[in-house]
N, C-alpha and C positions, 0 to 999 in steps of 0.2 A: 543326252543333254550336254552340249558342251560344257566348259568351267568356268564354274564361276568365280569371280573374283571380290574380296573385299571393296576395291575400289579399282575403275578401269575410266579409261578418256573416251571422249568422244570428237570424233574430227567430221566434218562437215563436207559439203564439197564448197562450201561459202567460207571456211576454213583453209582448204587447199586454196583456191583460186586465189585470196589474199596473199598467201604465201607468194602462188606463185608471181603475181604482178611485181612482187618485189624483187622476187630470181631474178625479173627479166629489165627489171629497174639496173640505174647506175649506182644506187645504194647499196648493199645488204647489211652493211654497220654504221653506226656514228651517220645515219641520214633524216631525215623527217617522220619516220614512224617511230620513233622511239617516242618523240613530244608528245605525236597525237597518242599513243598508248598509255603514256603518261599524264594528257588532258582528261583524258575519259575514263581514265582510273580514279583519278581526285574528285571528277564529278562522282561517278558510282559510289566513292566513300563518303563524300562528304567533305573533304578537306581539301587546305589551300594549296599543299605542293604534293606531289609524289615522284622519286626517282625512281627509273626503272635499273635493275642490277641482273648479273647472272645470275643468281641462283639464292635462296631465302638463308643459307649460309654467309653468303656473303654480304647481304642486308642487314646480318645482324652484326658481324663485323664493323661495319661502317657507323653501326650506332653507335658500340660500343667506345670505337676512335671516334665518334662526333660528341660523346660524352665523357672524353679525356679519361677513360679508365687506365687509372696508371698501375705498375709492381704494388702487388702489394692490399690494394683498396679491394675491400670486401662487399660484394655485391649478392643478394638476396634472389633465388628464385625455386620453383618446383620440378620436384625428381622424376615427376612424370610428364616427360618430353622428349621429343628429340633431342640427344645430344648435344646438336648445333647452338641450341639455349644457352647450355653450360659454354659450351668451348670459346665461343667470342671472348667473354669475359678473359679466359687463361692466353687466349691469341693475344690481349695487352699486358699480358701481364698480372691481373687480376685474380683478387681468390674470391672462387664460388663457396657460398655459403645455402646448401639447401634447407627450406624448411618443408614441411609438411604439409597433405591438402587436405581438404573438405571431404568426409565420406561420404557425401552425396552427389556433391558436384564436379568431382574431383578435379577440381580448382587449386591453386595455392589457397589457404586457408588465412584471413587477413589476420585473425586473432594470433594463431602463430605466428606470423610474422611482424604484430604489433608485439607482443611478448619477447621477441630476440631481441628486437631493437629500446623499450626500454630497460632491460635487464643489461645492457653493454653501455660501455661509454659513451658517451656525445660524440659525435664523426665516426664511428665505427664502420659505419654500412653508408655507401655511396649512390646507391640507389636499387630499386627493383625491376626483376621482369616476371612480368606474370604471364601466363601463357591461356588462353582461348580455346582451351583442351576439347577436343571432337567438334568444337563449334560452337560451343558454350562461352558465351561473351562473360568474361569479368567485369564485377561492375568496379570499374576504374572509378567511380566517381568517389566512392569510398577509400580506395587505396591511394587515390590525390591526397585526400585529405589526411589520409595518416604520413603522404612521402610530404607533403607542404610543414606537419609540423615538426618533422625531423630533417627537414633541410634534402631531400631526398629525389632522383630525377625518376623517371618509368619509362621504359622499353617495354609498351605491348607486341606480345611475341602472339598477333591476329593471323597465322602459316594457315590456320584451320577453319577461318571466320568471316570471310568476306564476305558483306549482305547480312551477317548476324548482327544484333545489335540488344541492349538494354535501357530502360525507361528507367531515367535518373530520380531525383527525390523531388524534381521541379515539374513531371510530368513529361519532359522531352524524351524522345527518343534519341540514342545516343548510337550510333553505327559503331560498330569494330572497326581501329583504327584513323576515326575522324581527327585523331587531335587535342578534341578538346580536353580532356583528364591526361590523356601520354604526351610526356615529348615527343616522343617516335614511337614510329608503328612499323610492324614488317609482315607482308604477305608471299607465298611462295609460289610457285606456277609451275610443280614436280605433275606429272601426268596423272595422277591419281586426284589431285585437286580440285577448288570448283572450275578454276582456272587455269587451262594446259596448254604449257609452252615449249614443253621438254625441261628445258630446264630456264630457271628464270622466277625475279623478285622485283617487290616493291617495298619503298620504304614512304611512309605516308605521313605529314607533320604540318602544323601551322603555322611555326616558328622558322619566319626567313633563312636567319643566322646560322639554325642547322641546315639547312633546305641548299645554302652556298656552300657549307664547309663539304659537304658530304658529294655535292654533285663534281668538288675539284678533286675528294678524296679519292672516289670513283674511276677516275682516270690522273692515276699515278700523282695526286695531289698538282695536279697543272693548275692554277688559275683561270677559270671561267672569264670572268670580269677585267676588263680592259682596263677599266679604271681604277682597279685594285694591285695591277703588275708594278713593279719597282723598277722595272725598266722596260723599255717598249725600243728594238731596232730595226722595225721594221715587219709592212701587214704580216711577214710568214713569222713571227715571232710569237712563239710560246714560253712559256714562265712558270715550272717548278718549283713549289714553295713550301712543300713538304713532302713526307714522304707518304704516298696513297698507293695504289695496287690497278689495274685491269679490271675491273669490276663489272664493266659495261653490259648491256643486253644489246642484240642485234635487231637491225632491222625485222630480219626474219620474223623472230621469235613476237618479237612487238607485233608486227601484222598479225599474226597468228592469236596474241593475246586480245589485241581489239578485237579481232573478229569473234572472240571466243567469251567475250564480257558483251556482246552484244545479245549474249539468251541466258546471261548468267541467272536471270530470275527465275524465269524461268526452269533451268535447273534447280534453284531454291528450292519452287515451289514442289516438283518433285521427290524432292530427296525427305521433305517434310511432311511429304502422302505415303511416303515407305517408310517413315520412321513413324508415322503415326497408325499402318496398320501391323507394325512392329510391338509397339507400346499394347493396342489392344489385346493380340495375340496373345502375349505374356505377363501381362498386368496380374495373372491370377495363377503363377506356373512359377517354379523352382530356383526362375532365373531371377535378378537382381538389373534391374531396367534403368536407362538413366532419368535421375528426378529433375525435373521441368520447373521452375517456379513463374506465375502468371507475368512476371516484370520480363523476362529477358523473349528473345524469338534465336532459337539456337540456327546455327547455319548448314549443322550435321555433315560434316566431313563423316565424320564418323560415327556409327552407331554400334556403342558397347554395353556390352550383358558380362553380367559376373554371372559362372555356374560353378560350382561346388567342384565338379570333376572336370575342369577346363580342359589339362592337356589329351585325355580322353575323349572328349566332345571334338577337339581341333582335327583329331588323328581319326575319326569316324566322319568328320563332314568331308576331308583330304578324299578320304575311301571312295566320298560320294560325286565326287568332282567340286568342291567347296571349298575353295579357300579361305579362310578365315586369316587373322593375324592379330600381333598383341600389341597392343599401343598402353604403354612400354613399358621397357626391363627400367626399374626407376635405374636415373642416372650416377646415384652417388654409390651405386655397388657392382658399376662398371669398373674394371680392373685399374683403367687409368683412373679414377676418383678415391679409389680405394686409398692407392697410395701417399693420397694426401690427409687419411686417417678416417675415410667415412666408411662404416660398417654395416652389417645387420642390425638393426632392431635401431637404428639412430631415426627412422621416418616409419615410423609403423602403421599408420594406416595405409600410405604408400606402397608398402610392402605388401598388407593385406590384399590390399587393391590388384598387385599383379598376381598375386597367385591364383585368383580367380578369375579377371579379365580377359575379353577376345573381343576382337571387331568383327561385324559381322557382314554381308554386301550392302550396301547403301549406294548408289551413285544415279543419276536422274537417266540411264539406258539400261536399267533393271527391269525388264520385263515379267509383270504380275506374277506370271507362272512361273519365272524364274524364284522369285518372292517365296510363293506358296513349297514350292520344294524348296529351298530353305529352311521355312519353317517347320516343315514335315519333318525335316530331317534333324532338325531339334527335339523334337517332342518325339519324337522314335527314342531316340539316345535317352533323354532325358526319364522316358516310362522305364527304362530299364529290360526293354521289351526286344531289342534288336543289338546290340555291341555286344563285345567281348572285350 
């Protein structure tokens, strides 16, 4: 059997051909597919604008500068993420303050992070990002309401959630990254995603204001809007008016993402049929399975199990052709974080949490038998009946 992988893309020939119309196009950057990538992104989410960026590092960047994070301003979010999470905030200047997540859900955990903020000054913390960890939507509707009565903005970090969403206290259903509870939203389109571009993001928000600041940030802070320039000499005239970065996505990559958001449910639906004969399988076995609660419909980037002897479980499926992998080493006892005084034992369930997590294959071209040897190969290890 060939390898299998925690998470793989899948390319189309309805995928290649988009691309290539554009090779052969007189665009391949800065042309008309980047809009349309970005119309049918906002419709899939839900919301009024979305930019498209290179890469979901750089989306949260731009949040970051579209939220005036200055030296200094301490910004609240969870150790279990991508790095990229933390780093924005320190790219302005910013000090990351982690708290702690939910052992269930392993979510930032809202109670911890109502508890930092009234136990600290008034203005202390400038706002949150909470992150949509494996595909599990935060319910933002709750964490509005606690950043509204501390003055507080939200960057949902949705890299893992496109198509997930949670049913607010009004009955609606509320999409990952629509807007309505976040200033901004950001999704990523790394090849293991629902959405694969190579590399490439989105930033998703209903708030004009940022929707402008961000799309001139994008392209080295130039002025979009004619009627916003301080001087005009002429149609080839452009107007720098702060300082912004290259951030852009390419035509390319934009064909490639429309084409590839046109079965994204489809994938959904998928990846929700493997994580649900995942759930079965295990619901009665040694591993520790992610808990579901009836309100949210997770998106399942990722589906993760805790086991007791993880890094021995990882290094037996390896054996088997089985890639597993750990989503993640929490962030505040990465070397760089360290040095800014965060330790062991400062996020303990977090810590808990890695020493027994692993992700396991989930991606909608996992083929059943693919599947079932996976799970054989769990419950081998696991009986104690087969490893060393």
């Amino acid at each position: 059997m060939n390898q299998i992988r925690y998470g793989q893309h899948h390319i189309t020939e309805e995928d290649i051909q988009a691309v290539v119309e554009v090779m052969k196009s007189s665009n391949l950057t800065q042309g008309p597919k980047i809009a349309e990538f970005e119309a049918a992104f906002a419709e899939y989410i839900g919301c009024k604008y979305a930019i498209a960026v290179a890469n979901g590092t750089a989306a949260l960047h731009l949040c970051a500068m579209a939220m005036n994070v200055k030296p200094g301003q301490k910004i609240i979010t969870t150790p279990i993420t991508f790095a990229a999470t933390a780093n924005c905030v320190r790219y302005c200047g910013g000090e990351i303050i982690f708290s702690d997540i939910d052992p269930e859900t392993y979510l930032l955990d809202i109670e911890k992070v109502r508890s930092l903020i009234v136990k600290s000054p008034k203005g202390t913390y400038a706002g949150i990002i909470p992150v949509d960890f494996a595909g599990y939507p935060v319910n933002l509707e709750a964490f509005r309401e606690l950043a509204d009565e501390h003055d507080l903005w939200i960057i949902e970090d949705a890299c893992h959630a496109p198509g997930g969403y949670f049913i607010d206290s009004k009955g609606i259903k509320q999409n990952c990254g629509n807007g309505n509870y976040a200033d901004l939203a950001i999704f990523s389109f790394h090849p293991v995603k629902h959405i694969a571009t190579g590399e490439g993001g989105m930033i998703t928000t209903n708030n004009r204001g940022l929707y402008e600041r961000i799309r001139n940030l994008r392209t080295h802070g130039i002025q979009q809007n004619p009627e916003k320039k301080l001087f005009n000499h002429g149609i080839w005239y452009y107007e720098m008016q702060e300082l912004g970065y290259n951030y852009r996505l390419t035509d390319i990559a934009s064909a490639l993402g429309t084409s590839q958001l046109k079965r994204a449910t489809k994938g959904l639906d998928r990846r929700k049929e493997i994580a649900c004969r995942y759930d079965e399988v295990f619901k009665d076995s040694i591993l520790t399975i992610p808990a579901i609660k009836t309100n949210i419909h997770h998106a399942y980037h990722l589906y993760v199990i805790q086991h007791p002897d993880r890094n021995n479980l990882i290094n037996y499926l390896i054996r088997n052709n089985i890639i597993a992998q750990v989503h993640y080493i929490p962030v505040h006892l990465m070397p760089y974080y360290r040095e800014f005084g965060w330790k062991v034992g400062d996020m303990p369930v977090a810590e808990e949490y890695y020493r027994n997590c692993m992700s396991i294959p989930i991606y909608p071209t996992l083929r059943d038998e693919e599947q079932s040897f996976v799970i054989e190969m769990i419950q081998k290890f696991s009986s104690k009946k087969d490893h060393v």
